[in-house]
C-alpha positions as CSV (number, residue, x, y, z in Angstrom):
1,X,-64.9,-1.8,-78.4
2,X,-62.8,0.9,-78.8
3,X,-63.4,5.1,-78.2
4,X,-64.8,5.4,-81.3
5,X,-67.3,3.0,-81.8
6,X,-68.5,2.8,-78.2
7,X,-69.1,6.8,-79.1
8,X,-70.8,5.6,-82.8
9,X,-73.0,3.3,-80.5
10,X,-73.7,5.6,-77.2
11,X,-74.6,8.4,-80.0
12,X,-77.0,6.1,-82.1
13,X,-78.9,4.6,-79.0
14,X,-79.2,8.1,-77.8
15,X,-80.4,9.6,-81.0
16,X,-82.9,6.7,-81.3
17,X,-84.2,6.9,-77.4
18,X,-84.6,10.6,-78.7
19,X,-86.6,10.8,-81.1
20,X,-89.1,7.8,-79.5
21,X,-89.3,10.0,-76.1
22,X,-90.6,12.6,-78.0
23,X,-93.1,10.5,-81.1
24,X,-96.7,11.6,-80.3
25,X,-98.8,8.5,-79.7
26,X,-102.7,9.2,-79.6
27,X,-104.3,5.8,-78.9
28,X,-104.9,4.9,-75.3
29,X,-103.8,1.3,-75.9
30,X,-100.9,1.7,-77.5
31,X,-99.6,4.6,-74.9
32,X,-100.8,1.6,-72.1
33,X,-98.6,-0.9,-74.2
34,X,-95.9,1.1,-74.1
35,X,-96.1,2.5,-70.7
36,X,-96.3,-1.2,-69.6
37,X,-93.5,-2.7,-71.4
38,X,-91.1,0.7,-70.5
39,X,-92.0,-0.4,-66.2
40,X,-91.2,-3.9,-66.9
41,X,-87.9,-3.5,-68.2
42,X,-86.6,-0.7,-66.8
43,X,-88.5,-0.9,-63.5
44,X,-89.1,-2.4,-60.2
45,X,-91.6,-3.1,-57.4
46,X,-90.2,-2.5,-53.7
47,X,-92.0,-3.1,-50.3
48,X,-91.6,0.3,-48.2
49,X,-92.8,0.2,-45.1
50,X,-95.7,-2.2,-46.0
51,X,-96.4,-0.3,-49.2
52,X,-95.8,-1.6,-53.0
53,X,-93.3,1.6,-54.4
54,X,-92.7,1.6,-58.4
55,X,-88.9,2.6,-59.0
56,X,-88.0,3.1,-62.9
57,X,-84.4,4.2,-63.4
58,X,-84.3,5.8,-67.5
59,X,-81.2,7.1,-68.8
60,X,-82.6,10.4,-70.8
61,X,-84.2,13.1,-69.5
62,X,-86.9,13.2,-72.1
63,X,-87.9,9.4,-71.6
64,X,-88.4,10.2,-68.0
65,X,-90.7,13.2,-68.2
66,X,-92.4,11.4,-71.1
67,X,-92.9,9.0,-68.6
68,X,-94.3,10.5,-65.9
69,X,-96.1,12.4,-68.4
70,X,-98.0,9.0,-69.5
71,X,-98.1,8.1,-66.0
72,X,-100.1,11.1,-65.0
73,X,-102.5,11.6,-67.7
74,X,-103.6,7.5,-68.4
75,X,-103.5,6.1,-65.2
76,X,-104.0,9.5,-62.7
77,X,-100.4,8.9,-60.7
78,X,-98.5,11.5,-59.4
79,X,-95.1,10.5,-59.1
80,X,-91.7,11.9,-58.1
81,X,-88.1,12.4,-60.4
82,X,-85.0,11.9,-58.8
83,X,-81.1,12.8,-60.9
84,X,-78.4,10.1,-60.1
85,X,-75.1,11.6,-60.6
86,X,-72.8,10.1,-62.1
87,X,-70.1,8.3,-59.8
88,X,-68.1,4.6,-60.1
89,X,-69.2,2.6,-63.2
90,X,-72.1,5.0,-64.2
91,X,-70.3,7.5,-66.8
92,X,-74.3,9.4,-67.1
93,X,-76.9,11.0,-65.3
94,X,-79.5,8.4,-64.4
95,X,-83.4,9.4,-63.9
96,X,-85.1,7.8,-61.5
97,X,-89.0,8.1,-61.8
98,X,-90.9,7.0,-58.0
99,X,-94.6,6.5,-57.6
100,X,-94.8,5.5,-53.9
101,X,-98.3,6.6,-52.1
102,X,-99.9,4.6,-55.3
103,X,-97.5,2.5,-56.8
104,X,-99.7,-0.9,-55.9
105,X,-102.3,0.8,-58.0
106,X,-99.9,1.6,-60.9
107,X,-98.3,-1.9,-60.8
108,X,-101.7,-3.4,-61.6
109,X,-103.7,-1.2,-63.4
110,X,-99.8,-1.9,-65.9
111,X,-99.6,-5.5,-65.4
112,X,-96.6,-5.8,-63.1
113,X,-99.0,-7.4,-60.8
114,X,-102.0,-9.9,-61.2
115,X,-105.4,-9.4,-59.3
116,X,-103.7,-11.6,-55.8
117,X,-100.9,-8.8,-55.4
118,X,-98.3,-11.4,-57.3
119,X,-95.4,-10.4,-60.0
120,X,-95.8,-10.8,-63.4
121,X,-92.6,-12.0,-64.9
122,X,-93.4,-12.0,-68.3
123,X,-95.5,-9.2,-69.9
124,X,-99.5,-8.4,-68.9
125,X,-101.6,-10.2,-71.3
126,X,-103.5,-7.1,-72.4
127,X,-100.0,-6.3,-74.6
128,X,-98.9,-10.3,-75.4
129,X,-102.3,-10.6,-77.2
130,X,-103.3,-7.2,-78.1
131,X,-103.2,-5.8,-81.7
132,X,-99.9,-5.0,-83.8
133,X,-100.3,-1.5,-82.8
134,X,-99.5,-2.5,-79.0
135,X,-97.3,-4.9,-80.1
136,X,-94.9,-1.8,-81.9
137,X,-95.4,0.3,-78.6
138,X,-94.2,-2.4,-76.1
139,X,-90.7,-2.6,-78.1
140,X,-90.7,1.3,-78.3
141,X,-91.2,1.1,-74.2
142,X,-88.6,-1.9,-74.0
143,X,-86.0,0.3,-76.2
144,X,-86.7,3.2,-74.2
145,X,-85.9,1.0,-70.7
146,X,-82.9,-0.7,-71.9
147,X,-82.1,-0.8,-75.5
148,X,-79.0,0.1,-78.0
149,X,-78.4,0.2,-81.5
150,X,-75.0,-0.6,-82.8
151,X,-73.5,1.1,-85.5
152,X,-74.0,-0.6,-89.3
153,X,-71.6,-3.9,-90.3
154,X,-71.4,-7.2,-89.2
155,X,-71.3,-6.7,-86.0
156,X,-74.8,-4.8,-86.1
157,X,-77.6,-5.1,-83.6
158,X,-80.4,-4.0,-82.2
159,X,-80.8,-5.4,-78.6
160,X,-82.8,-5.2,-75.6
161,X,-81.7,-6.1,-71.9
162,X,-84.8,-8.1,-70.4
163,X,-85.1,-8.4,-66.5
164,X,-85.6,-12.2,-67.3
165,X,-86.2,-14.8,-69.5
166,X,-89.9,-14.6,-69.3
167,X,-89.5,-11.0,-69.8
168,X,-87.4,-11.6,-73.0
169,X,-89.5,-14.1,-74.8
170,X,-92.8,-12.1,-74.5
171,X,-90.8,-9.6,-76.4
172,X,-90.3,-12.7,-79.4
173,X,-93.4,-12.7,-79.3
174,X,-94.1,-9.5,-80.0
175,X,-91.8,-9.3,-82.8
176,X,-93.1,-12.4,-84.6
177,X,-97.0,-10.8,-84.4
178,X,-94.6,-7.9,-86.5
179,X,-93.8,-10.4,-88.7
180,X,-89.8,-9.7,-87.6
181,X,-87.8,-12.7,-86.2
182,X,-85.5,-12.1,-83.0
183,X,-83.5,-14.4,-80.8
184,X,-83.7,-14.5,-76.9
185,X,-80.2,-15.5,-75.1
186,X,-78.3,-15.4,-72.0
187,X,-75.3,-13.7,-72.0
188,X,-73.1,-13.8,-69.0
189,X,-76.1,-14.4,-66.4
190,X,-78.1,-11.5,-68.4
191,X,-81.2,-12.2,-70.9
192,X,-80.9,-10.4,-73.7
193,X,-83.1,-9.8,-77.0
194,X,-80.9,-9.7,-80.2
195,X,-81.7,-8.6,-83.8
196,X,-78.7,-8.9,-86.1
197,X,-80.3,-8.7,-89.6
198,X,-79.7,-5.3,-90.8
199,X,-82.7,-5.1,-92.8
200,X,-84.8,-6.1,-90.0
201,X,-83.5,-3.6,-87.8
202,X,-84.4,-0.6,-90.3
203,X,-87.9,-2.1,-90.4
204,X,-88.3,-2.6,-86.5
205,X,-86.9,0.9,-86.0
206,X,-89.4,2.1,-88.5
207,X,-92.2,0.3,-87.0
208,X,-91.1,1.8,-83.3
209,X,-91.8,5.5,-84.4
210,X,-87.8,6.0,-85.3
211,X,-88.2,7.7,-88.9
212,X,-85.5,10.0,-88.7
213,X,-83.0,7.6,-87.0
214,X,-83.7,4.5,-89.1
215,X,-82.7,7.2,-92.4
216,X,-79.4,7.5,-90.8
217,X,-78.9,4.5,-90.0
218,X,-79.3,2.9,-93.0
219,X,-77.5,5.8,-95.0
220,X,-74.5,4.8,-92.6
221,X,-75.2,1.1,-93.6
222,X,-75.2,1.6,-97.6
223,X,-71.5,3.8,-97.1
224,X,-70.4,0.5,-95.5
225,X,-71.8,-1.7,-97.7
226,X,-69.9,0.8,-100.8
227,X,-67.2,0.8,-98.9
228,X,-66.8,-3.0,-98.7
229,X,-67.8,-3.6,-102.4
230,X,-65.1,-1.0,-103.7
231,X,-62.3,-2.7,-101.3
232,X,-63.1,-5.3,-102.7
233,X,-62.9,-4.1,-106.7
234,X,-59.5,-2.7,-105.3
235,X,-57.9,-6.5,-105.4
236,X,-58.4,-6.0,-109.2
237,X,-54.6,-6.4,-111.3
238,X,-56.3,-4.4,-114.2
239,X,-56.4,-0.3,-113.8
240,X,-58.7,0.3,-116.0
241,X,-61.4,-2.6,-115.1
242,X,-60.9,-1.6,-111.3
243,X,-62.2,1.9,-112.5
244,X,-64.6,1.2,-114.6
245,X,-66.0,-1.6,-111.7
246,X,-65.9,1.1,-109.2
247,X,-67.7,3.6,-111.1
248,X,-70.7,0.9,-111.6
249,X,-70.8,0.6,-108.1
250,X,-71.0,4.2,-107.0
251,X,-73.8,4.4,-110.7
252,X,-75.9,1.8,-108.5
253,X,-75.7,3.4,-105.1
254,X,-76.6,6.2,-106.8
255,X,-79.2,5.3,-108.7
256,X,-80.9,3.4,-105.6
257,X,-81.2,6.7,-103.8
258,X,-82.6,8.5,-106.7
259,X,-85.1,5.8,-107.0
260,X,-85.7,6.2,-103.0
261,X,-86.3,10.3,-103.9
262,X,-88.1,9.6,-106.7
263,X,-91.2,7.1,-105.3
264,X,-93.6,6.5,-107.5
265,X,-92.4,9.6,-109.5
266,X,-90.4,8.2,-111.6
267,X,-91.1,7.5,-115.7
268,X,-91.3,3.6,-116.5
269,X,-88.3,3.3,-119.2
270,X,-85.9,5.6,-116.6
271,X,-87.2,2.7,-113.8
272,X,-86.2,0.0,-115.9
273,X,-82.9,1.3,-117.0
274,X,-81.9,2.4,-113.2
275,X,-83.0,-1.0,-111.6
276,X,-81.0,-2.9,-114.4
277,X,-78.0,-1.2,-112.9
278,X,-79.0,-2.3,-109.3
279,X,-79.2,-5.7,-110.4
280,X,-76.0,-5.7,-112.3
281,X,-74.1,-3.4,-109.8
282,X,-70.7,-4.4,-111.8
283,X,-71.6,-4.9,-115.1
284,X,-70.6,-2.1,-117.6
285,X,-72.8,-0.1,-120.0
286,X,-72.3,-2.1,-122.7
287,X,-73.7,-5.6,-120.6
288,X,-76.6,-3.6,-119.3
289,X,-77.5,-2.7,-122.6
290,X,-77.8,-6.0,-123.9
291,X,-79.5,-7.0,-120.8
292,X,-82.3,-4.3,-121.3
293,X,-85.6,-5.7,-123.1
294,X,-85.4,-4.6,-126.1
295,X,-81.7,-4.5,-126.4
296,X,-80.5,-1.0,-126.3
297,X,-76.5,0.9,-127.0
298,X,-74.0,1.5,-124.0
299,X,-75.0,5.5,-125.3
300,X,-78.7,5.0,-124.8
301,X,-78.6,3.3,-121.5
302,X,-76.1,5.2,-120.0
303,X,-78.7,8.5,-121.0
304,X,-81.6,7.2,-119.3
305,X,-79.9,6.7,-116.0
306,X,-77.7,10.3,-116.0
307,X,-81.2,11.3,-116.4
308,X,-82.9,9.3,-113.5
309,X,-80.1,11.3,-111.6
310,X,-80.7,14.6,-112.7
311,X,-84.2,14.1,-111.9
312,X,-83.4,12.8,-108.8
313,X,-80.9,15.2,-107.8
314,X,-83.4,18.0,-108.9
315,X,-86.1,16.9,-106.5
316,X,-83.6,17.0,-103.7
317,X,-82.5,20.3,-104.4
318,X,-86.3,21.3,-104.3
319,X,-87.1,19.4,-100.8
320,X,-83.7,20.3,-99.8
321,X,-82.6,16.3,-98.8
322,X,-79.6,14.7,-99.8
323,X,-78.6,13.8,-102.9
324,X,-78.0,10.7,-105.2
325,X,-74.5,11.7,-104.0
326,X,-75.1,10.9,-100.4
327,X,-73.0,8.5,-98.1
328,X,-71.0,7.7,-101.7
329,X,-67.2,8.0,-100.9
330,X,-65.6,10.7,-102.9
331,X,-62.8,8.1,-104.2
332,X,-65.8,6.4,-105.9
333,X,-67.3,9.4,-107.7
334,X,-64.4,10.4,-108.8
335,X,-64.1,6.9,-111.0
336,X,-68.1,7.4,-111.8
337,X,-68.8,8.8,-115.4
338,X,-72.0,7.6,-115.9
């Protein structure tokens, strides 16, 4: 990985870790779930000096005084924060969260123990078989502990670090109750949870609390995806069909973020005319028109969806978003007439 995208992937993790340190959860069990899953894999139970110590070692700020926050106010801990400096192989600050005088307390009341003092590898069974809710929280807490997010392409993932394989394939689990498939593996003596489909990843990063993150995330992953497309078109011998092909691409990506601004807001014959041209991303006027039910001019169709834009664009400029212009390379809109 070179400077670049290892900067692409330490920023998106970060900006993801953010904004879940700081989502305001109000239901005791899911704040349990996730307090629970967030100790498991990112903590550890010590013996000191006869006594069970909790160590959790969090590499932002904000997911550690969350933390202790949680720790505090649902289970009544008190417990102490510690700043590793970076040194060697650690480029970061590292946050160390300690509950010592009643961290056997803790480790039960969370599920790292059962009622005979004895580790539970996997997750407590209060989150494995506990409502979706709970389910969303423990990957929030097990993204918080040790997740990343890579940037958009084929090489995307979503991925966990699990302190085992037990730990790893209650976390499966958890994502099938989601209704969201995910692969457990062992990479290099270290279990790992993997999720590589990029629409799954918008969809678990939704259902984890990341709203703003997943938006930028998948506005990153359509300028790819435009990007390959018009490549692509630029292996084309004729000049004119390259342009018009690239214009129909940067006409759908438009048109699927007007449709995004628009919701429900949008007038029925403007819908059909605008999803005809996500369909068909490199057909030209003319086609769609023929396409349309009934059968309409190049003139007519191409009206409808310049005014799906307007609209669009309109509403932006009133909510003050971006655009149906967003994440479109300018060498496309230049081509685009439509």
């Amino acid at each position: 990985m070179n400077g670049n995208k290892m900067a692409d992937f330490m920023a998106m993790t970060a900006a993801v870790k953010d904004e879940l340190s700081r989502l305001a959860v109000s239901k005791p069990c899911c704040r349990k779930a996730e307090v629970s899953a967030l100790l498991r894999f990112a903590g550890g139970l010590h013996l000191t000096g006869g006594k069970v110590v909790v160590e959790v070692e969090l590499d932002t700020a904000q997911s550690a005084r969350r933390l202790r926050k949680e720790i505090s106010e649902i289970y009544g801990h008190e417990s102490d924060l510690t700043v590793v400096s970076p040194g060697g192989m650690r480029k970061a600050s590292r946050y160390m969260v300690r509950v010592a005088e009643t961290g056997e307390a803790l480790a039960r009341q969370t599920g790292l123990i059962d009622s005979n003092g004895r580790p539970i590898r996997g997750l407590p069974p209060q989150v494995v078989s506990a409502a979706k809710c709970d389910a969303e929280a423990a990957w929030r807490g097990a993204f918080l502990a040790h997740g990343s997010l890579t940037e958009p392409g084929r090489s995307s993932a979503l991925e966990i670090t699990a302190p085992g394989p037990e730990a790893a394939l209650a976390l499966v689990g958890a994502a099938r109750r989601l209704g969201i498939t995910v692969k457990a593996r062992e990479v290099r003596g270290v279990d790992r949870v993997v999720l590589r489909d990029g629409d799954a990843i918008g969809a678990l990063l939704t259902l984890m609390g990341a709203h703003e993150s997943v938006l930028a995330w998948e506005e990153r992953r359509m300028r790819r995806e435009v990007r390959a497309t018009a490549n692509r078109l630029a292996n084309f011998d004729d000049a004119n069909l390259r342009r018009s092909a690239r214009a129909a691409v940067a006409a759908a990506a438009r048109v699927a973020r007007a449709i995004e601004i628009l919701g429900e807001d949008i007038p029925q014959h403007l819908l059909e005319a605008g999803q005809l041209r996500i369909e068909h991303g490199q057909a030209s006027l003319e086609e769609l028109g023929s396409l349309a039910t009934p059968p309409m001019t190049k003139d007519a169709i191409a009206g409808r969806i310049r005014r799906l834009l307007a609209m669009a664009d309109k509403r932006a400029t009133e909510l003050g978003i971006a655009d149906t212009e967003a994440g479109i390379p300018p060498e496309l809109l230049e081509d685009s007439q439509e």
